[in-house]
PLY file of the C-alpha trace (Angstrom):
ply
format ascii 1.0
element vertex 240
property float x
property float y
property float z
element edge 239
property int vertex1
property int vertex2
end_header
60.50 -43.91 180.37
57.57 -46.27 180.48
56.75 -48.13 183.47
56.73 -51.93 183.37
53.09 -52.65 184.95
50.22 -50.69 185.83
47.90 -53.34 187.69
48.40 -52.73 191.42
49.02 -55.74 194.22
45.26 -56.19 195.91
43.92 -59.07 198.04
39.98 -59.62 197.95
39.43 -56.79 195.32
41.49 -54.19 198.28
44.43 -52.40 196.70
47.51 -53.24 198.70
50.12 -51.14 196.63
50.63 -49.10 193.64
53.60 -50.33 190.88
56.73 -49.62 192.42
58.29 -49.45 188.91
56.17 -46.06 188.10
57.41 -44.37 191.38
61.17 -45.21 189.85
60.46 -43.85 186.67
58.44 -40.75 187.64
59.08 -39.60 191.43
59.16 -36.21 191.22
57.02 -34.99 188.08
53.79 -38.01 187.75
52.09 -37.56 184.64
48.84 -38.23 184.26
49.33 -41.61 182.29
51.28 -43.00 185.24
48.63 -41.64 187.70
46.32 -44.00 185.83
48.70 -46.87 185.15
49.19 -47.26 189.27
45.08 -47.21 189.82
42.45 -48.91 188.07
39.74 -46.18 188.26
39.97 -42.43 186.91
39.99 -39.26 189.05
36.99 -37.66 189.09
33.26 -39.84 188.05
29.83 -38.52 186.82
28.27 -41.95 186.19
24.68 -42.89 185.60
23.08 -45.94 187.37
22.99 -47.79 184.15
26.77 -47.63 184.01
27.10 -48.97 187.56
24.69 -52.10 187.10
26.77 -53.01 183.45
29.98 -52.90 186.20
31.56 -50.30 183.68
33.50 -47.14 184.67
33.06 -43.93 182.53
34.00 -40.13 183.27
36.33 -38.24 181.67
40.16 -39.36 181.11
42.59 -38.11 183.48
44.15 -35.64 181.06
41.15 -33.42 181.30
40.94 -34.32 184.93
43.86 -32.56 184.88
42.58 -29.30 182.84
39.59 -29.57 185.71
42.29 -29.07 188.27
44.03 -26.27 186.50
40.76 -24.90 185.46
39.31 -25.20 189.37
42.82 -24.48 190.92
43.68 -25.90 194.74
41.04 -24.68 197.45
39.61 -26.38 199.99
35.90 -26.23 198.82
37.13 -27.66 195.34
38.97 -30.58 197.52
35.65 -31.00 199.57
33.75 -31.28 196.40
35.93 -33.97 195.07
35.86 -36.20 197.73
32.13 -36.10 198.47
31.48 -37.19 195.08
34.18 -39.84 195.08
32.65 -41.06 198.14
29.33 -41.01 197.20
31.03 -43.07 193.72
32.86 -45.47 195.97
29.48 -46.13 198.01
28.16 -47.16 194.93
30.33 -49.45 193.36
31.66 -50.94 196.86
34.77 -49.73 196.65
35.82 -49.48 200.54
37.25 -46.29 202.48
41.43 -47.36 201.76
40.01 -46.74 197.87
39.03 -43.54 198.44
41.83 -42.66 200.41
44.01 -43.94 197.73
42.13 -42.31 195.25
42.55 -38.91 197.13
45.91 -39.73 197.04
46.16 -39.61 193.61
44.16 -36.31 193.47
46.22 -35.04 195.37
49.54 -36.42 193.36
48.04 -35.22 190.53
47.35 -31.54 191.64
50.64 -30.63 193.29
52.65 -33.09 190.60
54.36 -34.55 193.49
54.28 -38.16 194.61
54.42 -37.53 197.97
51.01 -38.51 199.20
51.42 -41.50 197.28
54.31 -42.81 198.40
52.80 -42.46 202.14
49.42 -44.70 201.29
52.22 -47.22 199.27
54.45 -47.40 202.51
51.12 -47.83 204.83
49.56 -50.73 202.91
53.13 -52.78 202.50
53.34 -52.11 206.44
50.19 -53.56 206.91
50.57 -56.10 204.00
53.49 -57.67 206.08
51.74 -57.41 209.29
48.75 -59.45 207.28
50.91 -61.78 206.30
52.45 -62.49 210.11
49.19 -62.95 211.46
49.02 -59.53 213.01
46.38 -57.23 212.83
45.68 -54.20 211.19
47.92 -51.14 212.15
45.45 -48.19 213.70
47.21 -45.25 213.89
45.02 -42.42 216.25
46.61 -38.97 216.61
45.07 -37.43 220.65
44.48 -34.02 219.95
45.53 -31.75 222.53
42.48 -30.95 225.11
41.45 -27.29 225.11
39.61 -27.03 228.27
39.97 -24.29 230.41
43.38 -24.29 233.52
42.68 -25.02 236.98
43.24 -22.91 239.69
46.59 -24.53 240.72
47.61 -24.47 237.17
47.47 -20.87 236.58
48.89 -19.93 239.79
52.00 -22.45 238.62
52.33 -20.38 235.04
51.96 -17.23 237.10
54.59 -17.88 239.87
56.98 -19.25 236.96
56.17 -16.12 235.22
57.23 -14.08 237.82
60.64 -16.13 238.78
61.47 -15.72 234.85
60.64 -12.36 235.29
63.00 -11.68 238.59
65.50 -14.05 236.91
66.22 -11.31 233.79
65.92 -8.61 235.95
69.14 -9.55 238.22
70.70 -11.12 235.09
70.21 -7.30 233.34
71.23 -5.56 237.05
74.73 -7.95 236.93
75.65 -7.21 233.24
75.10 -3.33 234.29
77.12 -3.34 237.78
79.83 -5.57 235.26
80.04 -2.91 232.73
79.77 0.29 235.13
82.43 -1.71 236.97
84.70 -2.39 233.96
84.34 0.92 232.63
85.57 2.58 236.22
88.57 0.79 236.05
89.46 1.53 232.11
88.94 5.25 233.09
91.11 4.65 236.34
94.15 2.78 234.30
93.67 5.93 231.82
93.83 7.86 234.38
97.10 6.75 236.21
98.58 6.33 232.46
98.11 10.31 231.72
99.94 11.05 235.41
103.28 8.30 234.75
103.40 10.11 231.62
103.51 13.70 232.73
106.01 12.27 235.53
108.48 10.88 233.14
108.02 14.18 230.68
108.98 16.20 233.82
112.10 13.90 235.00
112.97 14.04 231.35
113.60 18.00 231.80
115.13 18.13 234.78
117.21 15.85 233.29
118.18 18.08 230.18
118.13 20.95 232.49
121.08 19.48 234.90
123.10 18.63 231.45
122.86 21.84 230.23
123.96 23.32 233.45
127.07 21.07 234.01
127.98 21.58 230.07
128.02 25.87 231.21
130.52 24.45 234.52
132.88 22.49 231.89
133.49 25.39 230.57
134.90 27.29 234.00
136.47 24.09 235.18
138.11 22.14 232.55
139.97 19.73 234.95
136.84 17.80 235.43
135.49 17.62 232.19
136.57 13.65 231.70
134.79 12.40 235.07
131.37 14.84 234.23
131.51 13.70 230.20
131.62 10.14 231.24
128.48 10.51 233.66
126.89 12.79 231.66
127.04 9.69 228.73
124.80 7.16 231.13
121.30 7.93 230.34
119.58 7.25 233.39
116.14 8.59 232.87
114.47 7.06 229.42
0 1
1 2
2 3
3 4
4 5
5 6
6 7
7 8
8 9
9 10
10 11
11 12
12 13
13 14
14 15
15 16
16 17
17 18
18 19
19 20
20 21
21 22
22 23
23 24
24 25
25 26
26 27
27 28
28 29
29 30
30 31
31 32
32 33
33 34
34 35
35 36
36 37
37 38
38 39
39 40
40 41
41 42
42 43
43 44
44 45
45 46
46 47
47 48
48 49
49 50
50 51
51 52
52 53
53 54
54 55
55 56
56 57
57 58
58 59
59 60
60 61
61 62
62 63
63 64
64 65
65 66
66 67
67 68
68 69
69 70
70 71
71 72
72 73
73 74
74 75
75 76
76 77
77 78
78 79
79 80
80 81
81 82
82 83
83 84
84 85
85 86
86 87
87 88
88 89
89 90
90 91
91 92
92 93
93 94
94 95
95 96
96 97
97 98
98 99
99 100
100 101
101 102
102 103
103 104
104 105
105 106
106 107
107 108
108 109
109 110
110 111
111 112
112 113
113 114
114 115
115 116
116 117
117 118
118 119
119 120
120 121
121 122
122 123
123 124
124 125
125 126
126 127
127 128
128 129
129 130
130 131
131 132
132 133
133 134
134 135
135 136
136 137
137 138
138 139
139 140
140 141
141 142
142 143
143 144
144 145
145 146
146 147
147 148
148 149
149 150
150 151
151 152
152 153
153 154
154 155
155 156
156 157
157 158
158 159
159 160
160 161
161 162
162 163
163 164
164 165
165 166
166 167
167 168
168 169
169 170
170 171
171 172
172 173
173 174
174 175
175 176
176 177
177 178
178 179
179 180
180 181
181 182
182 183
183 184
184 185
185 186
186 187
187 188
188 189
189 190
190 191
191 192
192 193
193 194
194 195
195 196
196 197
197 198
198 199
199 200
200 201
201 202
202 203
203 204
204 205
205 206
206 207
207 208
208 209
209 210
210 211
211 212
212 213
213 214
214 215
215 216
216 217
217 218
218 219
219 220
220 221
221 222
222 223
223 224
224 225
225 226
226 227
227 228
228 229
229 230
230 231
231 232
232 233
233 234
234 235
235 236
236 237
237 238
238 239
């Protein structure tokens, strides 16, 4: 799928945005023809000063920039390398610091085969494009890094008493889980407990209770005239 224009939006010779249409067509896999269809300049220059004072651009084509890459593979000295001699290019031909950014970009689109960095310098120069174009100034974007000097004396002693509190914290949280389960487990062996002696009491009740029916069967048998009123008790189970 081909894209349908390779030369990039720019104002005063600055690259605003690469072709939209090429991100469409290619936005996870770039190949190295789009790579050069969304920037006018190659990936990696060895030029002479003749070449710069004709204004012509030579180097080798971005398909063997791309056997350099897989040839050098990705490490940070490699990366270093590329972008001090794109800079010191750049410098040359007064290209500006958003080209070599851009062109970094593109390095960097190029290496991983993702167009990730790209698509971040694209969505930074349309926000500034539109802030250009309301009168607005240039977006600056600074990033504080977090100050590694050393804690005051108040500070540590406010890490250390926290410390501590966390510490005293877990150790009554542990102590009331422990008095919980010691707690829970007394009463499971207490309900066991109590269930073993009901049982033995209704296992004993349940023999006295066959040992009174077998002794007023053996009297039923002497006196016969009270069988009826002793059969029809004897029927009722009282005891289960």
């Amino acid at each position: 799928m081909a894209a349908s224009s390779t030369t990039p939006a720019s104002v005063n010779g600055q690259i605003l945005a690469p072709d939209t249409q090429v991100f469409t067509d290619n936005f996870l896999m770039p190949s190295a023809d789009n790579v050069a269809g969304m920037y006018p300049y190659e990936h990696y220059y060895t030029q002479s000063n003749g070449d710069i004072n004709n204004n012509t651009i030579g180097g080798p084509s971005v398909y063997q920039c791309e056997d350099d890459l897989s040839r050098l593979g990705s490490t940070d000295e490699n990366d270093d390398v590329f972008r001090e001699d794109t800079g010191k290019f750049m410098a040359q031909t007064g290209y500006g610091s958003e080209s070599l950014d851009l062109v970094s970009a593109a390095y960097e689109a190029v290496k991983s085969r993702r167009l990730t960095p790209l698509l971040k310098h694209e969505l930074k120069f349309l926000i500034q494009s539109r802030r250009m174009s309301q009168g607005m100034d240039e977006m600056a974007v600074q990033f504080d890094t977090p100050s590694s000097g050393q804690l005051s004396c108040e500070e540590r002693e406010r890490i250390e008493r926290r410390r501590q509190q966390n510490r005293m914290a877990a150790r009554r949280f542990r102590q009331k889980r422990k008095s919980s389960e010691e707690s829970l487990v007394q009463t499971i062996e207490l309900l066991q407990k109590t269930n073993r002696e009901l049982s033995q009491r209704a296992q004993q009740l349940r023999n006295e209770r066959q040992a009174l029916t077998n002794f007023v069967a053996e009297h039923l048998a002497v006196c016969p005239c009270l069988g009826p009123f002793l059969l029809e008790n004897l029927t009722v189970d009282c005891v289960p």
